[in-house]
Backbone bond lengths (Angstrom), bond angles and torsions (degrees), N, CA, C in turn:
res aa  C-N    CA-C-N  psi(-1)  N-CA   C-N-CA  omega(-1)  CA-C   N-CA-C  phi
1 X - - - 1.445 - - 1.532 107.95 -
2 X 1.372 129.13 176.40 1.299 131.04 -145.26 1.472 96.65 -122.00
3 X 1.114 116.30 136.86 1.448 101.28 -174.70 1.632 103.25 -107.16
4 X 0.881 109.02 143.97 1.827 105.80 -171.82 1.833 90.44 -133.79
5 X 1.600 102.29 143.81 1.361 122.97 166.10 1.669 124.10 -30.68
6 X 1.577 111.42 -26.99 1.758 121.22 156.80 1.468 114.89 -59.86
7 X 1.532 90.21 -55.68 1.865 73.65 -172.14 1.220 114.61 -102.09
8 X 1.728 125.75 13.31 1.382 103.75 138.67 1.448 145.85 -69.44
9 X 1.836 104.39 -7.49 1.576 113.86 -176.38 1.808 82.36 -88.62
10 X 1.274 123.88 -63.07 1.459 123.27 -164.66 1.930 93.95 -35.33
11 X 1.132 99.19 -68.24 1.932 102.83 -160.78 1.758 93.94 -50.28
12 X 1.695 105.92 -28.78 1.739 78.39 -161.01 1.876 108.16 -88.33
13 X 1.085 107.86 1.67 1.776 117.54 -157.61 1.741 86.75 -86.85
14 X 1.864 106.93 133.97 1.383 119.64 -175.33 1.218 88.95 -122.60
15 X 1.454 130.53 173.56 1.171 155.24 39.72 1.857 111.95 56.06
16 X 1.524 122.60 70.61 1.361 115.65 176.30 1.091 125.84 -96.88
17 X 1.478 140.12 128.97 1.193 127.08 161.66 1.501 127.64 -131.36
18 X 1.069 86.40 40.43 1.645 97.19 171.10 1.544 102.59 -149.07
19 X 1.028 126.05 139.77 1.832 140.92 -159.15 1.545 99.76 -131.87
20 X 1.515 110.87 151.76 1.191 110.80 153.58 1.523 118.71 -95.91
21 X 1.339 111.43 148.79 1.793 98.93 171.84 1.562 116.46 -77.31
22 X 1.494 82.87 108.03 1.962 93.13 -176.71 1.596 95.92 -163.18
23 X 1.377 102.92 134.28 1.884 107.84 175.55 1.311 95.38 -52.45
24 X 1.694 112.48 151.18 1.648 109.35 114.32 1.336 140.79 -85.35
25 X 1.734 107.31 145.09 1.463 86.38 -167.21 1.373 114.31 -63.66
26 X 0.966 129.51 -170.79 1.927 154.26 179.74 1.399 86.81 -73.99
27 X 1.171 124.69 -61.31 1.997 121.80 -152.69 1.244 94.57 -67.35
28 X 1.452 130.44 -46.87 1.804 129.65 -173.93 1.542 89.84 -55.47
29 X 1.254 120.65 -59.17 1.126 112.59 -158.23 1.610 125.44 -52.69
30 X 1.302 106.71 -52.16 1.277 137.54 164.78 2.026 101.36 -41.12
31 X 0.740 115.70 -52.22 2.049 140.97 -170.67 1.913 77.63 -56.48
32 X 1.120 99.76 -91.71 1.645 125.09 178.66 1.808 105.50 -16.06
33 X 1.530 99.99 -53.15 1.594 94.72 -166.31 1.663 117.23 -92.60
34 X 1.672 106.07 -13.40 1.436 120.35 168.37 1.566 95.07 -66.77
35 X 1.423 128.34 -59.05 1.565 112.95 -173.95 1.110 110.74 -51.42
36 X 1.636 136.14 -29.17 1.419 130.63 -174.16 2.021 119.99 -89.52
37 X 1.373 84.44 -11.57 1.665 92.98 160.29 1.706 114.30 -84.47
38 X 1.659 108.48 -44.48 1.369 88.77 177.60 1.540 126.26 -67.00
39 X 1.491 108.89 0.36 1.843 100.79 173.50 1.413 110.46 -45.67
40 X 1.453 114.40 156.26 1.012 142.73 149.31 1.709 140.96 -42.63
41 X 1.135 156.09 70.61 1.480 138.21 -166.30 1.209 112.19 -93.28
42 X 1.479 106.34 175.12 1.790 121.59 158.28 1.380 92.19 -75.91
43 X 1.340 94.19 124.28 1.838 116.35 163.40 1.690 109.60 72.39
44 X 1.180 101.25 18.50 1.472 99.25 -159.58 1.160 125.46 56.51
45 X 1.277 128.58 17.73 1.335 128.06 -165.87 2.034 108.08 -51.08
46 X 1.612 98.20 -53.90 1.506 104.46 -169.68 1.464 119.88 65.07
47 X 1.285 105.08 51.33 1.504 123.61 -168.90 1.728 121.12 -88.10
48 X 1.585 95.72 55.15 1.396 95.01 -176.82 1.898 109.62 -162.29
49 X 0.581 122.69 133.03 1.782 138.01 -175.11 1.930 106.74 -105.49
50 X 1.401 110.85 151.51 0.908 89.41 -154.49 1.929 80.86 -139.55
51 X 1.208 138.50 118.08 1.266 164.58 -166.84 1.199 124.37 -103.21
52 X 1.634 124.02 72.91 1.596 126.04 -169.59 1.324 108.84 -93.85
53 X 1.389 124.76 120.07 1.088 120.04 178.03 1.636 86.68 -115.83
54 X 1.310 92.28 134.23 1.622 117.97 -173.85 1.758 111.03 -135.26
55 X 1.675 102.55 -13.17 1.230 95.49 177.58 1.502 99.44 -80.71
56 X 1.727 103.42 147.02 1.276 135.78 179.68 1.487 102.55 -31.22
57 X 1.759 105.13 -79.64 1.466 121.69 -162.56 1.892 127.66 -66.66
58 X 1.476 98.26 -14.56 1.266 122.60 177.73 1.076 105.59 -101.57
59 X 1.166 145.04 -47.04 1.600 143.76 159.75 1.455 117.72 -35.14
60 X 1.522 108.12 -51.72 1.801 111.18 179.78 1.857 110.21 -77.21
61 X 1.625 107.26 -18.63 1.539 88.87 164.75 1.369 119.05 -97.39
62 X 1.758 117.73 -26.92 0.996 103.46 156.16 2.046 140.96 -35.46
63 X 1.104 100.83 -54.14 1.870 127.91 173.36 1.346 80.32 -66.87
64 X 1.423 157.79 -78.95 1.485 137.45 -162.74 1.432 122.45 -62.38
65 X 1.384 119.14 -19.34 1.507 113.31 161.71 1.304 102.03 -99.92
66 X 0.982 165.48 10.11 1.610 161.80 138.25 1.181 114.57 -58.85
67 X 1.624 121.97 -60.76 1.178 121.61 -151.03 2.024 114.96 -110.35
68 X 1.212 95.18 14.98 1.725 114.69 -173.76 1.718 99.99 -77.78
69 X 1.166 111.01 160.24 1.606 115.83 173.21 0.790 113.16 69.59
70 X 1.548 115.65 -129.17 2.013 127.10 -156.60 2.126 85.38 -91.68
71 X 1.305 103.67 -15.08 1.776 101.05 -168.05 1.741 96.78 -90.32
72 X 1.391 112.71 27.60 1.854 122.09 -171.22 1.355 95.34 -67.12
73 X 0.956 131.64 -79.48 1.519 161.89 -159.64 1.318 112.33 -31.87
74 X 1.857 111.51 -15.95 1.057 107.77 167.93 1.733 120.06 -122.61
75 X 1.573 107.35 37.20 1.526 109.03 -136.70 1.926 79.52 -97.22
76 X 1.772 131.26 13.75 1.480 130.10 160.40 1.709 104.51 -58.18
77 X 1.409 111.00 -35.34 1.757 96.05 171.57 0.849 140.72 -51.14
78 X 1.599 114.76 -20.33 1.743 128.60 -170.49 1.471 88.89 -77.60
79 X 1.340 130.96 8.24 1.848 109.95 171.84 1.302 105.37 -98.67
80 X 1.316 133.74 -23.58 1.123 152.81 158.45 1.406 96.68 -20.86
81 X 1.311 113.59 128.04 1.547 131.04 174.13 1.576 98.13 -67.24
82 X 1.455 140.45 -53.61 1.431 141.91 -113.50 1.963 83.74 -159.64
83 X 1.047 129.76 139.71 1.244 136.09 149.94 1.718 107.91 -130.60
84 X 1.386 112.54 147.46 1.499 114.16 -176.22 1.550 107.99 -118.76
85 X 0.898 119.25 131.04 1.477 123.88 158.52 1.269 133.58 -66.83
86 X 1.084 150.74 103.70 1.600 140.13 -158.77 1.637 97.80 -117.28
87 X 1.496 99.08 111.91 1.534 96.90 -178.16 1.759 100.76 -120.24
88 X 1.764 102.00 142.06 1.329 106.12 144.36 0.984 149.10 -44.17
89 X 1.673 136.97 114.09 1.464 108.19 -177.28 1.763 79.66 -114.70
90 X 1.469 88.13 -170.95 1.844 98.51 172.54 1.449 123.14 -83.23
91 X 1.802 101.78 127.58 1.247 97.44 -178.18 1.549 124.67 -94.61
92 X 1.417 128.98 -166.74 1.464 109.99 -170.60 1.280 126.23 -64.33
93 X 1.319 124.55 173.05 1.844 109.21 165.76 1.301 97.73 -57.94
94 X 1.433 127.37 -65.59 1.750 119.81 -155.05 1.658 117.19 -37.63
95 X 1.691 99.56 -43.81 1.699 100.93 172.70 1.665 123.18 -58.21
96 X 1.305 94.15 -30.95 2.091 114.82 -172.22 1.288 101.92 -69.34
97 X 1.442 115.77 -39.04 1.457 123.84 165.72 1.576 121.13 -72.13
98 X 0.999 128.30 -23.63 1.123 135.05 -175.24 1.849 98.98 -79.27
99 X 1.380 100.64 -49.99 1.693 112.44 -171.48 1.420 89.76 -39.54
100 X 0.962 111.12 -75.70 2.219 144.02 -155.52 2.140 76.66 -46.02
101 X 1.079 116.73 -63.75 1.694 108.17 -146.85 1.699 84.01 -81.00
102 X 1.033 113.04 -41.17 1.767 101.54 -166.95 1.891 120.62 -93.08
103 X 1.114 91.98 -8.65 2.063 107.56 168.69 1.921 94.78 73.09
104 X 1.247 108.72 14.37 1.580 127.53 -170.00 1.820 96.35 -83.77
105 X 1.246 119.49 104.99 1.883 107.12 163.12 2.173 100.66 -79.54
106 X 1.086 96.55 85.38 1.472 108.60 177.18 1.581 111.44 -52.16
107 X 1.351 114.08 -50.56 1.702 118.16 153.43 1.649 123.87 5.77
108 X 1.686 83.18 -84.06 1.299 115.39 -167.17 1.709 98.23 -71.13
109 X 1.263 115.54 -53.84 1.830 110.42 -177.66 2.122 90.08 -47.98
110 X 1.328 110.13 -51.52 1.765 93.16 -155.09 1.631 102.57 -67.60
111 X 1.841 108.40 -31.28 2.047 91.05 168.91 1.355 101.95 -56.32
112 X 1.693 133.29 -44.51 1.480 101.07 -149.11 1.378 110.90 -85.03
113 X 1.902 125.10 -9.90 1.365 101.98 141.27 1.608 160.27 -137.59
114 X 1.571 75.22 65.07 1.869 101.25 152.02 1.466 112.51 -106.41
115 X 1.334 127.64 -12.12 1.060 126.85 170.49 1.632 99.56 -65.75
116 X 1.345 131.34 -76.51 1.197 155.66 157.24 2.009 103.34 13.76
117 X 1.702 84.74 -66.33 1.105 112.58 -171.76 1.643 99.52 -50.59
118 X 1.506 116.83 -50.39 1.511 120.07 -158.38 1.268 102.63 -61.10
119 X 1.525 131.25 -52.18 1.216 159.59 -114.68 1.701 95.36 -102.58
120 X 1.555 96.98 -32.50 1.810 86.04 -160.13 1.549 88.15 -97.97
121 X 1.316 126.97 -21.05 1.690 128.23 179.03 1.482 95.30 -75.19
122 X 1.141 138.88 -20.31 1.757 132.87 168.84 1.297 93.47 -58.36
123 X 1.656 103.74 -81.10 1.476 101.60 -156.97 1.583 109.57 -56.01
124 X 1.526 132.20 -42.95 1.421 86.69 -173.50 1.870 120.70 -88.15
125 X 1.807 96.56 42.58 2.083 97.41 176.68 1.672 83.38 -115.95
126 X 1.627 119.52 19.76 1.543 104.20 157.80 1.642 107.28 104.11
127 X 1.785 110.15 -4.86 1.728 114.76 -161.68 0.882 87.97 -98.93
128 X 1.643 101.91 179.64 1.876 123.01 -173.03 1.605 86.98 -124.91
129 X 1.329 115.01 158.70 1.107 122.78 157.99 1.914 104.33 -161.05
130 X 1.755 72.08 166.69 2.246 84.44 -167.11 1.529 96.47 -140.21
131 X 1.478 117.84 115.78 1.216 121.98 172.17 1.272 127.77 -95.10
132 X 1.625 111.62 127.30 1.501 109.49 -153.51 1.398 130.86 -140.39
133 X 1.003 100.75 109.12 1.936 124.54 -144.92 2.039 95.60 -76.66
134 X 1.065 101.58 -22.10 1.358 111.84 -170.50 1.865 137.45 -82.58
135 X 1.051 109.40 5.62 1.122 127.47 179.21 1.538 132.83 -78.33
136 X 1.373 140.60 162.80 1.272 147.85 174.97 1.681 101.34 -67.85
137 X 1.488 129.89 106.62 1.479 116.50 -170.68 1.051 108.89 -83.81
138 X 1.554 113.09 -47.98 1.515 128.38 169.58 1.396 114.66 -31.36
139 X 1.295 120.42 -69.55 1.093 127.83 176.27 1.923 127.53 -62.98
140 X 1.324 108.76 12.74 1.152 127.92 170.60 1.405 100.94 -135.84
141 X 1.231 152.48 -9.70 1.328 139.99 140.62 1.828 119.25 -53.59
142 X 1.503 91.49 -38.83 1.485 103.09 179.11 1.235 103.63 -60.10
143 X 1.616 123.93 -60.29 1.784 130.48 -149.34 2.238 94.33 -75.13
144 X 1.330 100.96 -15.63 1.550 101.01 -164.43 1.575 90.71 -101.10
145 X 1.200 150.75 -14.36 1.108 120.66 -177.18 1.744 113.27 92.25
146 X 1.268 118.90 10.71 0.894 126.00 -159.71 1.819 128.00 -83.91
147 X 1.416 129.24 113.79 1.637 111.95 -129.60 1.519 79.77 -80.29
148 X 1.507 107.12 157.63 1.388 123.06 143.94 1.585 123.20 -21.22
149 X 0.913 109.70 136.99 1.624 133.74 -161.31 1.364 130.82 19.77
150 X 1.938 90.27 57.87 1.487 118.81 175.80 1.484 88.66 -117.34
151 X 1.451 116.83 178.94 1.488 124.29 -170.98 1.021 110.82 -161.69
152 X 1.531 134.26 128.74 1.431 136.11 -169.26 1.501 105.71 -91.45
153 X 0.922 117.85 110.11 1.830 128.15 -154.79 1.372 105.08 -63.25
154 X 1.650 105.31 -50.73 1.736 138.77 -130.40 0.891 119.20 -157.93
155 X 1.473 140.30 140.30 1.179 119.71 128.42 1.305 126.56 -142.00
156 X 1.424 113.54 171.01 1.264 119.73 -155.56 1.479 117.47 -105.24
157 X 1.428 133.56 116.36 1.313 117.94 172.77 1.658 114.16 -89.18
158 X 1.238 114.00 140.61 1.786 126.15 -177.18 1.506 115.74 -120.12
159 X 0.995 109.05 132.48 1.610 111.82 160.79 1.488 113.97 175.54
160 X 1.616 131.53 -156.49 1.013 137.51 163.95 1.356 118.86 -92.26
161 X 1.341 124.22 118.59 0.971 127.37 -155.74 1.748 116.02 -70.43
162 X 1.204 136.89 124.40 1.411 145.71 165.02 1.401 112.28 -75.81
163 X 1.400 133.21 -20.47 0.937 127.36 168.93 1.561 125.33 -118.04
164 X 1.414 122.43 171.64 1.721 107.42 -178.80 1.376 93.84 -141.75
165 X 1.173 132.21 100.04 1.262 147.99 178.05 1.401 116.40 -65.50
166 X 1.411 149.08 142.25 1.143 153.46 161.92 1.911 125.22 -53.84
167 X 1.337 113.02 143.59 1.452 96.26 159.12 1.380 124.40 -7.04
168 X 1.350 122.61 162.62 2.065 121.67 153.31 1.464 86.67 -115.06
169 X 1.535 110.90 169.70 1.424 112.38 -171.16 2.086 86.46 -87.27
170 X 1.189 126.20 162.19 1.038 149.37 145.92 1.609 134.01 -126.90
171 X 1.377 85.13 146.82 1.837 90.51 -179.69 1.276 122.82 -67.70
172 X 1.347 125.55 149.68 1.852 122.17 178.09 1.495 103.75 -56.44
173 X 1.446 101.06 140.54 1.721 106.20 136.36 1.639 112.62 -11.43
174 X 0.739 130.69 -81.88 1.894 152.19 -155.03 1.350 99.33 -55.46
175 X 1.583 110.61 -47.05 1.575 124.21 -169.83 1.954 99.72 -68.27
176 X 1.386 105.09 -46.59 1.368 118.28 -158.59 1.618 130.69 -93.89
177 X 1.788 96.99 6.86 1.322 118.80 -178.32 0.919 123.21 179.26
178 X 1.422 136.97 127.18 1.359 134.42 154.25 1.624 116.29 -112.84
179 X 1.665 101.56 -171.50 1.444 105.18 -136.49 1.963 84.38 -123.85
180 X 1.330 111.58 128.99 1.662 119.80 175.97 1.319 114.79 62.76
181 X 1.365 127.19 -33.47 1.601 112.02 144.74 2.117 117.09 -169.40
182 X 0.846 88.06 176.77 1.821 107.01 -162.21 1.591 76.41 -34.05
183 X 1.529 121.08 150.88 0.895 141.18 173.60 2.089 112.49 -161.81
184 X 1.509 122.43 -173.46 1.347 102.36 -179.53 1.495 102.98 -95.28
């Protein structure tokens, strides 16, 4: 198969959790969140806001009300220079309708790809990032200001990466698709 400049950033983009302490600049950042505006939605809705806290002192209480308790397990983000908030906003009726007839939360498919989007424009401006389903939301709706019956989806850890992680194993082609209908 042909290897093209996509799926060498896709194959090379990890999973970071260890950062060095070093800003990112504003312009990466900015780079990072333009790729996550140009995603795609149902209906165009674009039902998602995107919340970088990069300041120092708000970042380390943020990561201490997120990542405390049963939400421990992920408390390697607080080294993270930059954490992002990925919030829901409301998407159109046509998508809300679509949810109800298709059992599809269309929402959540269009955060996960503009998230997608952010993640792979990090890695190839040189960043690490760790996406992380696991956190206290409440308690990061609270520290963000976040209005009533919005929802912090995600979030994202950013920085320069301290570590360089290996491949993950993946399944074949063969295993992961077939061609005109369901097959093994």
């Amino acid at each position: 198969m042909k290897e093209t400049a996509f799926l060498r950033l896709a194959s090379a983009r990890r999973s970071i959790r260890a950062f060095q302490d070093r800003p990112v600049e504003r312009e990466k950042l900015e780079l990072c969140l333009e790729a996550a505006r140009l995603a795609p939605s149902a209906c165009n809705a674009q039902p998602w806001k995107f919340v970088v806290v990069d300041e120092p002192g708000l970042k380390q209480r943020l990561a201490a009300a997120v990542f405390s308790g049963a939400y421990a397990i992920n408390k390697h983000a607080a080294s993270a220079p930059v954490l992002v908030a990925v919030v829901s906003q409301r998407g159109s009726a046509w998508a809300w309708v679509g949810n109800q007839v298709q059992g599809t939360v269309f929402l959540l498919v269009d955060i996960g790809i503009s998230c997608e989007h952010f993640v792979l424009q990090a890695a190839e401006l040189g960043l690490g990032t760790c996406w992380l389903g696991w956190f206290d939301a409440k308690a990061a709706a609270r520290l963000l200001g976040v209005p009533r019956g919005f929802r912090v989806e995600m979030l994202l850890s950013l920085g320069y990466p301290a570590e360089a992680p290996g491949p993950r194993p993946r399944r074949s082609l063969a295993e992961m698709s077939a061609f005109n209908r369901y097959g093994p």
